[in-house]
Phi, psi and omega in degrees: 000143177235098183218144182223148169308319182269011197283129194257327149267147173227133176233138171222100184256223175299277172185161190307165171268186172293324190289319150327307185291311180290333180297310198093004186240126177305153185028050190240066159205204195282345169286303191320325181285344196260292181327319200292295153003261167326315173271005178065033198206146196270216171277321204288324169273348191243012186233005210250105142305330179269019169248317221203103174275180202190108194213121181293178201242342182219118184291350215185147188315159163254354170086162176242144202277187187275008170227018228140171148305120189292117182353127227268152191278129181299350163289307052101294216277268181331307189289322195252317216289319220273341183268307180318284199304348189259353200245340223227056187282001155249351159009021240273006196210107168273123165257169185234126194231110173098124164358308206281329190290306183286354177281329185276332212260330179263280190130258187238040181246311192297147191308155145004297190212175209252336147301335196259312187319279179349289180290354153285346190335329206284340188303352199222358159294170356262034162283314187229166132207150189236130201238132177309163192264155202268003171332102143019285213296304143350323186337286210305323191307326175304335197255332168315326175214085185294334184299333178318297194281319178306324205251289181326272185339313175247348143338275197289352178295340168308267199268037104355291195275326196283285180339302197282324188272359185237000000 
């Protein structure tokens, strides 16, 4: 986890992988490099607590299931975000990366599937935006929906650059 008073993004994804619980650094494997990407920010801005907080939905590895990392523990979101957040008055951009956040944060405003959220994005702005989670493991989904990078991406690499540069 990464957070500052002055941080003007909050990304909020699952919860750390195993390389993450040992490095100790969020997002530091190929989703974070594929995220980073996506957002249009090197390490030095996306690693800048007073630009970009960076906050799981799960404080700790959750260990691994039979596809994947088992789902980040539901206690983790309720108890800390609301204090975190409360602290973080400038804030202008929440991103949502993955079901579990955008299930918590829009509720029965998010879309069908995390394909319906996704292609909704403009729907939840300028609060949120929302994004499939950037994992290896995503691949098919990425080829499955070419609009995701053509159309989404740089809508958010935009206001991305106004947020950080203003």
């Amino acid at each position: 986890m990464q957070a500052g008073p002055d941080a003007k993004m909050i990304i909020i994804g699952h919860a750390p992988g195993f390389k993450v619980q040992q490095s100790g650094k969020p997002w530091d494997d190929a989703s974070g490099k594929k995220l980073r990407e996506w957002l249009g920010v090197g390490e030095e801005t996306f690693y800048n607590p007073k630009k970009i907080a960076l906050v799981p939905m799960g404080f700790c590895y959750p260990g691994k299931g039979a596809s994947g990392d088992l789902p980040p523990r539901p206690e983790c979101a309720p108890q800390w975000h609301h204090v975190l957040f409360s602290c973080m008055k400038k804030t202008e951009l929440i991103i949502l990366i993955g079901q579990y956040s955008q299930n918590y944060y829009l509720g029965d405003k998010a879309g069908e599937n995390l394909t319906e959220t996704v292609k909704a994005f403009k729907k939840y702005l300028p609060q949120y935006f929302v994004l499939p989670h950037p994992s290896p493991r995503n691949r098919f989904w990425l080829v499955k929906n070419k609009w995701f990078e053509k159309v989404t991406i740089p809508l958010l690499q935009k206001r991305v650059s106004n947020i950080l540069t203003n």
